[in-house]
C-alpha positions as CSV (number, residue, x, y, z in Angstrom):
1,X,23.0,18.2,-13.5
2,X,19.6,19.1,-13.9
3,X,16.2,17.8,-12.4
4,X,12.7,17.2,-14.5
5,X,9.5,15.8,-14.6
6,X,7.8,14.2,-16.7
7,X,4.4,12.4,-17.1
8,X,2.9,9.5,-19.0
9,X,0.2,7.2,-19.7
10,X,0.6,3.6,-18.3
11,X,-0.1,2.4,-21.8
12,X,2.5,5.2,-23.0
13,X,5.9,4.3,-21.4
14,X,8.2,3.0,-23.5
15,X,10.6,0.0,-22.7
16,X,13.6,1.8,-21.5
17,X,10.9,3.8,-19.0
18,X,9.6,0.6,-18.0
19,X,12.8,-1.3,-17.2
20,X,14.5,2.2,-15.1
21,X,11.0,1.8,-13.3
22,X,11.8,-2.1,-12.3
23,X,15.3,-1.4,-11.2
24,X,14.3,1.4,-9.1
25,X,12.1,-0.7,-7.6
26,X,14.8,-3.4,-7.0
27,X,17.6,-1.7,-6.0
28,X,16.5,0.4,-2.8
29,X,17.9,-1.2,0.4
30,X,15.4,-0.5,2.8
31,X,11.4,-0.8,2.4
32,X,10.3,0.0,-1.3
33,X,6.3,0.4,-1.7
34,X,5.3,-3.0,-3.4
35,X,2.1,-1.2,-4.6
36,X,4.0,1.3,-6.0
37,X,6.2,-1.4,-8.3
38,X,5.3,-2.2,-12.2
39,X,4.8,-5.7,-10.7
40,X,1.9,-4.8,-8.9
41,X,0.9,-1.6,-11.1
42,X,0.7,-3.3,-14.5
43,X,-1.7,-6.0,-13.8
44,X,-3.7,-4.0,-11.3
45,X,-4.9,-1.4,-14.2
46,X,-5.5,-3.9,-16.4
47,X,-7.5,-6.1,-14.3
48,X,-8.7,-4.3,-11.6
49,X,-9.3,-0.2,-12.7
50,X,-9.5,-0.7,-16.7
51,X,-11.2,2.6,-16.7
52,X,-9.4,4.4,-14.5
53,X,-5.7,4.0,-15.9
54,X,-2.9,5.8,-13.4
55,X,-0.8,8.7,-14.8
56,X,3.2,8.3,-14.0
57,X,4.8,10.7,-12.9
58,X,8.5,10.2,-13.3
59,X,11.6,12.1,-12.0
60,X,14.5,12.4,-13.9
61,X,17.7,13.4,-13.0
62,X,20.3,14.3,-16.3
63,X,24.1,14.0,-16.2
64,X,26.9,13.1,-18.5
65,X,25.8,9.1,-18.5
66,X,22.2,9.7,-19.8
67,X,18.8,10.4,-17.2
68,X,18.6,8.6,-14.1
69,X,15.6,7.7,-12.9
70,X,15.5,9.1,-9.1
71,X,11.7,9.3,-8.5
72,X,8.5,7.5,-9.6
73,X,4.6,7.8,-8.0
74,X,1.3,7.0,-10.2
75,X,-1.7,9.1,-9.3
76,X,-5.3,9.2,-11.2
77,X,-6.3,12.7,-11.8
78,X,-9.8,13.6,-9.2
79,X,-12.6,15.8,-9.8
80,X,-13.8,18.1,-6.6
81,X,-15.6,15.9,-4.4
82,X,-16.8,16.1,-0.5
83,X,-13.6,14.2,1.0
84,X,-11.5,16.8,-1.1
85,X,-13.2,19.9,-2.3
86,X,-10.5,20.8,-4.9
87,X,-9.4,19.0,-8.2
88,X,-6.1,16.9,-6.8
89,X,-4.3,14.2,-7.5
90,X,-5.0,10.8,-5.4
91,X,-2.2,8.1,-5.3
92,X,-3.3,5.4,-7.3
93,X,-5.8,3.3,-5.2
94,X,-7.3,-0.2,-5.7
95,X,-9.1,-2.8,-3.6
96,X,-5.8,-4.5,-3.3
97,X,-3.5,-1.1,-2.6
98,X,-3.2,-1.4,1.5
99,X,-0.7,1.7,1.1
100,X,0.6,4.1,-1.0
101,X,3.7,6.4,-1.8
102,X,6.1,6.7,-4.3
103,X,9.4,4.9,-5.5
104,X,12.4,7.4,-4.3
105,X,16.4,6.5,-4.8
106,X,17.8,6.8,-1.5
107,X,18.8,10.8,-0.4
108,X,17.0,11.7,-3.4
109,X,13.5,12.6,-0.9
110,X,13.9,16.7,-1.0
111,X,14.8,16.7,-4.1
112,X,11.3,14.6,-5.8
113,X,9.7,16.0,-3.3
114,X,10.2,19.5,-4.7
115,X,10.0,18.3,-8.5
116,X,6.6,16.9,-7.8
117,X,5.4,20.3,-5.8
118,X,6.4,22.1,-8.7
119,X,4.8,19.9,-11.1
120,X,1.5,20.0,-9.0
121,X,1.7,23.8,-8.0
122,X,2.6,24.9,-11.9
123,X,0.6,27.0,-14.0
124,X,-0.6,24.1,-16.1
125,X,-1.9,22.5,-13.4
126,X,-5.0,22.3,-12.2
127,X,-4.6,20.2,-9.3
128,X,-4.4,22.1,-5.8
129,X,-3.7,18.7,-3.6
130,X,-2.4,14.9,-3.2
131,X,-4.4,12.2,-1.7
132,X,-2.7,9.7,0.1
133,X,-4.0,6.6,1.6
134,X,-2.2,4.4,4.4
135,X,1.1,6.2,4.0
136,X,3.9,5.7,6.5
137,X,4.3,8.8,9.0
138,X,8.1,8.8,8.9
139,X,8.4,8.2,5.3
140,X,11.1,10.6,3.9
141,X,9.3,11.4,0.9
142,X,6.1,12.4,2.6
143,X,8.2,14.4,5.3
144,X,9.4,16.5,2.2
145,X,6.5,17.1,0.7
146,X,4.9,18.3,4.0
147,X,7.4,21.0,4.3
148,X,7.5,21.9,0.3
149,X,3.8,22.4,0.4
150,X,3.9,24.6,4.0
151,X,6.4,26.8,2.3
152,X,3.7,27.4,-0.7
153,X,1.5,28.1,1.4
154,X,-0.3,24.8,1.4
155,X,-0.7,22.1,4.4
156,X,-1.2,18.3,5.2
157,X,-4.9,17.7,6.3
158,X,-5.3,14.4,7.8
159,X,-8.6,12.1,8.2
160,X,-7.2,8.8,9.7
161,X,-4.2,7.6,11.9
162,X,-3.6,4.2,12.9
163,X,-1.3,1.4,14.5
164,X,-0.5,-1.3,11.7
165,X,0.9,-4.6,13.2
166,X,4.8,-5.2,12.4
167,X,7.9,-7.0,13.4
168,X,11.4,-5.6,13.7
169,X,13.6,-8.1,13.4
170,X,17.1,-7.6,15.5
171,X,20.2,-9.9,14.2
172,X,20.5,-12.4,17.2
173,X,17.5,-12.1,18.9
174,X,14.6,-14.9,18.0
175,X,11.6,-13.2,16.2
176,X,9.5,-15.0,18.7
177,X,11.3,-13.4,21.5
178,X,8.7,-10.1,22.1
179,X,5.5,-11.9,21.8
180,X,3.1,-12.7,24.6
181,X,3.5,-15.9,26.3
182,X,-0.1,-16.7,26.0
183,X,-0.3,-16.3,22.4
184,X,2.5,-18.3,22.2
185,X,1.3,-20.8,24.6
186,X,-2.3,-20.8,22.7
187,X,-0.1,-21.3,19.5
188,X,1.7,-24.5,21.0
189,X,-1.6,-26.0,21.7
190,X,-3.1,-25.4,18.3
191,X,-0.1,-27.2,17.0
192,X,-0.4,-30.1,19.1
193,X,-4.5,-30.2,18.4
194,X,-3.1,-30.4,14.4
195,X,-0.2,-32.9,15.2
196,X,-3.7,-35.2,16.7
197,X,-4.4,-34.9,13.1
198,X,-1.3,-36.2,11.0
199,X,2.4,-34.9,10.6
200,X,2.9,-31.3,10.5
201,X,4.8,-30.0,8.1
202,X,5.8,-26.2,6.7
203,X,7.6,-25.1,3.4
204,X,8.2,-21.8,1.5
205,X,7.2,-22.4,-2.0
206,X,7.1,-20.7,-5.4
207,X,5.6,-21.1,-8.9
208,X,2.2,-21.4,-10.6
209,X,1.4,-24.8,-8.0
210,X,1.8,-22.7,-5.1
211,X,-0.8,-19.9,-6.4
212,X,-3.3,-22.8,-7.5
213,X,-3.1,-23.8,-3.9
214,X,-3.2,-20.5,-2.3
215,X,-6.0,-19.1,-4.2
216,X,-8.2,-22.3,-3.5
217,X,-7.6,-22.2,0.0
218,X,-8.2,-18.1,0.3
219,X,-11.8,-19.1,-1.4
220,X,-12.7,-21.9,0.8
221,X,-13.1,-19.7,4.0
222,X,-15.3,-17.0,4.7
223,X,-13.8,-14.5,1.7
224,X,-15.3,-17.2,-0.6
225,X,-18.9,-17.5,1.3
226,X,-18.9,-13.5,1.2
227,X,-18.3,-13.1,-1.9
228,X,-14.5,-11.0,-1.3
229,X,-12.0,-14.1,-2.1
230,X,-9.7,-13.9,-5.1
231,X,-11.6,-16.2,-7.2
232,X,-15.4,-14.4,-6.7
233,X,-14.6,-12.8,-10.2
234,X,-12.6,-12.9,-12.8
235,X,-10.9,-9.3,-12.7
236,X,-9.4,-10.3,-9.2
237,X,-8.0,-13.8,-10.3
238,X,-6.5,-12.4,-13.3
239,X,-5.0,-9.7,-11.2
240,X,-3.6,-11.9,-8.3
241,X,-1.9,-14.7,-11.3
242,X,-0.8,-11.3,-13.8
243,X,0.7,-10.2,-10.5
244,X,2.4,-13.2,-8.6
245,X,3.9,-14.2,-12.2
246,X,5.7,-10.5,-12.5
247,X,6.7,-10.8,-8.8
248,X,8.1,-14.3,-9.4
249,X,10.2,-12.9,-12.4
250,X,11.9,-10.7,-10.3
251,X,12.2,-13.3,-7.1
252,X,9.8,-11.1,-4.9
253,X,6.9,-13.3,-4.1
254,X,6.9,-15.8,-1.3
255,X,4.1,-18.5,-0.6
256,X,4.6,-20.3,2.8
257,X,2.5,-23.0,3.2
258,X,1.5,-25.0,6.4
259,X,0.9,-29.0,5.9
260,X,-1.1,-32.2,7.6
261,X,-0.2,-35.5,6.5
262,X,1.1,-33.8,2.9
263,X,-2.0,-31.8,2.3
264,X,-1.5,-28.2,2.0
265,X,-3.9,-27.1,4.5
266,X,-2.9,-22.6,4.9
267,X,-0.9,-20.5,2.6
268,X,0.1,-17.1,2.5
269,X,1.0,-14.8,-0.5
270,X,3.9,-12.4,1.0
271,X,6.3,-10.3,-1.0
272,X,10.0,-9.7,-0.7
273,X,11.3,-5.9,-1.5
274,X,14.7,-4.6,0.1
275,X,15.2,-5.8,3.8
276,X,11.2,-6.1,4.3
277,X,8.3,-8.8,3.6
278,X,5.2,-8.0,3.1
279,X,2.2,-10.3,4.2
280,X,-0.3,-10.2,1.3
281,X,-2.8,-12.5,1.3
282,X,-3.4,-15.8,3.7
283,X,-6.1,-19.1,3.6
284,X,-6.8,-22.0,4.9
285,X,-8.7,-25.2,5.0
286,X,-12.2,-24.3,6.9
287,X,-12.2,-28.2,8.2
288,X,-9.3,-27.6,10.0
289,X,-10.4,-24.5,11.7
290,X,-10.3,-25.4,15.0
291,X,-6.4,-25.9,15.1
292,X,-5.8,-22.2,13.6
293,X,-3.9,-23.3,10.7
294,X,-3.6,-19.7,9.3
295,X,-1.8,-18.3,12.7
296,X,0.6,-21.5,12.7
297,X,1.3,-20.5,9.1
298,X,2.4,-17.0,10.3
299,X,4.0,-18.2,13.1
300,X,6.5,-20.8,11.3
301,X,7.0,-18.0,9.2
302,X,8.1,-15.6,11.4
303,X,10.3,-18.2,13.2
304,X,12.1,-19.5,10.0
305,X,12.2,-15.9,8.8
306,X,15.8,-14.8,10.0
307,X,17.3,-18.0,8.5
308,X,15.5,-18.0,5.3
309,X,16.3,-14.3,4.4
310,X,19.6,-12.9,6.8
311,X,19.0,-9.6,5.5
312,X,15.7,-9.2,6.7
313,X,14.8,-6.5,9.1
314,X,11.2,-6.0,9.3
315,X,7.7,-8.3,8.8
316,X,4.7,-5.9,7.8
317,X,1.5,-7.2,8.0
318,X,-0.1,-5.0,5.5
319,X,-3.3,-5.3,7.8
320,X,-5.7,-3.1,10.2
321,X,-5.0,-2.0,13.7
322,X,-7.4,-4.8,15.1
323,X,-7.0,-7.9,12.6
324,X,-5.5,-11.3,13.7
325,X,-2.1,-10.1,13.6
326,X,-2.0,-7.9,15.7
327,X,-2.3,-10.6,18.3
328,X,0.7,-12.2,17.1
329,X,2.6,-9.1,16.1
330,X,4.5,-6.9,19.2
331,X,5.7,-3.5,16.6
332,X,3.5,-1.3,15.5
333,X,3.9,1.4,12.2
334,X,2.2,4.6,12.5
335,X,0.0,4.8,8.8
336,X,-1.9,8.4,7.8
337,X,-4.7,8.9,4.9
338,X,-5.3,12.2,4.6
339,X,-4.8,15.6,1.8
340,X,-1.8,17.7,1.1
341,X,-2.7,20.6,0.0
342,X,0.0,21.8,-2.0
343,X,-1.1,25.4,-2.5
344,X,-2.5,28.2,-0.5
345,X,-5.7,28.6,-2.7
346,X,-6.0,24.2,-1.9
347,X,-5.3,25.3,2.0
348,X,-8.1,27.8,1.8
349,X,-10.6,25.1,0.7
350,X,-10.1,22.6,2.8
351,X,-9.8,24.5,5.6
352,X,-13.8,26.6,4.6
353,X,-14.6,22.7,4.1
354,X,-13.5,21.0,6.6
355,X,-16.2,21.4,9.4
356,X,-19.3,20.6,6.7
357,X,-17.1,17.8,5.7
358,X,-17.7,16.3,9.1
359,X,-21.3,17.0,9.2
360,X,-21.8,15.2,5.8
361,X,-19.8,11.9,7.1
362,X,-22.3,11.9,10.2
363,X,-25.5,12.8,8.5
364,X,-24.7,12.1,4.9
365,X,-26.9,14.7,2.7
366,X,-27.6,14.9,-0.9
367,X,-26.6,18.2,-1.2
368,X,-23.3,19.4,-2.4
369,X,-21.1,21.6,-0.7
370,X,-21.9,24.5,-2.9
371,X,-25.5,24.2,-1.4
372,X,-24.5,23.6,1.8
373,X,-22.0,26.7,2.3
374,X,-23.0,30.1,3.8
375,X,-22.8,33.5,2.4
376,X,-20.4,34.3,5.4
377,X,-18.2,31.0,4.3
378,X,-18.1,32.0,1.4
379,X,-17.4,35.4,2.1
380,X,-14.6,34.3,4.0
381,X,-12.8,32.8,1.5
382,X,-13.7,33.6,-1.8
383,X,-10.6,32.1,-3.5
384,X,-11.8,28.8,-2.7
385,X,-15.4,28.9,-3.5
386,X,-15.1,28.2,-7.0
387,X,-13.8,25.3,-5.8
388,X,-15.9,23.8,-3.8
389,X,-18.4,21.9,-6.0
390,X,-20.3,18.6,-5.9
């Protein structure tokens, strides 16, 4: 049975490509990449990068039955620029992407991994690196491509590491069970501060109601004074309603919602892939501030988790290192942004880069790297000077 690759235009795949895409998606066991899903993809270049469409690459493998989809990632194609000095592919990005990765059938990692080096390392293309942004360290895909790209010669350059708050769920064990007792005790008394209020209630809920709700309450707080909320501009609402719609299709989008006296008062937008749920989005009513109504939200959900979903093994925050989770949250997942370099000529060029590239994040000069290299730089590597352009 034979392996290939092949490459399309969002706009270009045709229904059967589209459909082997969704049940790729949907039938790994363990963590797929939600941002990586035609739920999330679809909507997201049509709303929030109209101009900047994603190339799919898709991995194929052929047997007696037909081709099996084993492999999917969507990149945008990248000029040379001062984070990468080479022309690379970057895994598609948006404002709402908080990781990326590809879509790989289980024990298929080695074998995309090579497909996709070969693809990127062939003499048709131009590209001499991937960018990836918040990627899991122990992902199996990206361990493969580290070691496909160090036999070619290439090698994984890395600009940022960090501690992303998580919860492992064990059967048996209550999810509350590893976190602080003062957040827990701090939690109790926010709860009875909201009980002074009216009853308190909590719910998981789904449908078009629920993303009224949760999209009013993410505006009312501080996203909507700043300008960041959902419903600031058009592009974002589209995206978030084009997007919860596809994910409710397929039964992978969860709003829990936190009440007082009946009035929904926090929700959060989470969504449901394999044995993990992903936090996505939260709000809550400003007036009751004071009682924490978004960290109660979390909390209930968390609790009710195991019950609600038995299959469940992991909570990911989708967040930063130092965010209100991580208060709550007693895991942690090692993320990495940084650029394979999948060739040695890519290797060469970051590597005469890199030390400028530092200088021009500290001091930030006009110039561009052509101007800024030195004869004996240059001299050093002259493979890669052609490559390093503005």
């Amino acid at each position: 049975m034979s392996i290939t690759l092949r490459t399309s235009g969002l706009d270009a795949l045709d229904s059967d490509s589209l459909a082997a895409w969704d049940a790729l998606a949907r039938q790994l066991p363990t963590a797929a990449n939600p941002f990586a899903t035609p739920q999330f993809v679809l909507p997201a270049a049509r709303w929030l990068t109209p101009g900047h469409r994603p190339l799919v690459v898709l991995i194929e493998r052929a047997g007696h039955g037909g081709k099996e989809l084993i492999g999917l990632g969507c990149f945008t194609r990248e000029r040379p620029g001062w984070r990468i000095p080479v022309p690379h592919l970057r895994s598609y990005h948006t404002l709402h992407t908080f990781r990326s990765g590809m879509l790989c059938a289980p024990g298929e990692s080695a074998t995309v991994a090579a497909a996709l080096l070969a693809h990127v390392g062939g003499r048709d293309s131009s590209a001499h690196a991937i960018d990836f942004h918040n990627l899991p360290a122990t992902c199996p895909i990206f361990s493969a491509l580290c070691d496909g790209a160090r036999e070619a010669g290439g090698s994984w350059f890395e600009r940022h590491r960090f501690q992303r708050p998580v919860l492992d769920l064990d059967a048996g064990i209550s999810p509350l069970a590893g976190f602080p007792g003062s957040t827990l005790k701090d939690l109790r008394r926010c709860r009875r501060r909201l009980e002074e209020r009216g009853e308190v209630g909590f719910r998981i809920r789904h449908g078009s109601d629920a993303v009224q709700d949760h999209v009013r309450l993410e505006h009312a707080g501080w996203k909507g004074a700043n300008g960041t909320s959902l419903l600031s501009s058009v592009e974002q609402a589209g995206f978030f309603r084009e997007m919860s719609a596809r994910f409710e299709e397929i039964g992978a989008i969860v709003f829990a919602e936190t009440l007082c006296d009946g009035q929904v008062i926090a929700s959060s937008s989470n969504l449901l892939l394999g044995d993990t749920l992903s936090a996505f989005k939260i709000g809550w009513d400003p007036e009751f501030a004071r009682s924490s109504p978004g960290r109660l939200n979390e909390m209930s959900l968390l609790e009710q988790a195991p019950a609600l979903w038995p299959r469940l093994r992991r909570f990911d925050s989708l967040s930063r290192e130092k965010s209100y989770l991580a208060d709550l949250l007693p895991h942690k997942q090692t993320l990495v942004s940084g650029a394979l370099a999948t060739s040695r000529l890519g290797q060469q060029a970051m590597r005469v880069a890199h030390p400028l590239r530092q200088l021009a994040f500290r001091v930030r000069p006009p110039a561009p790297y052509a101007a800024a290299l030195c004869a004996s730089e240059l001299a050093a590597s002259p493979k890669a000077a052609y490559c390093i352009v503005a």
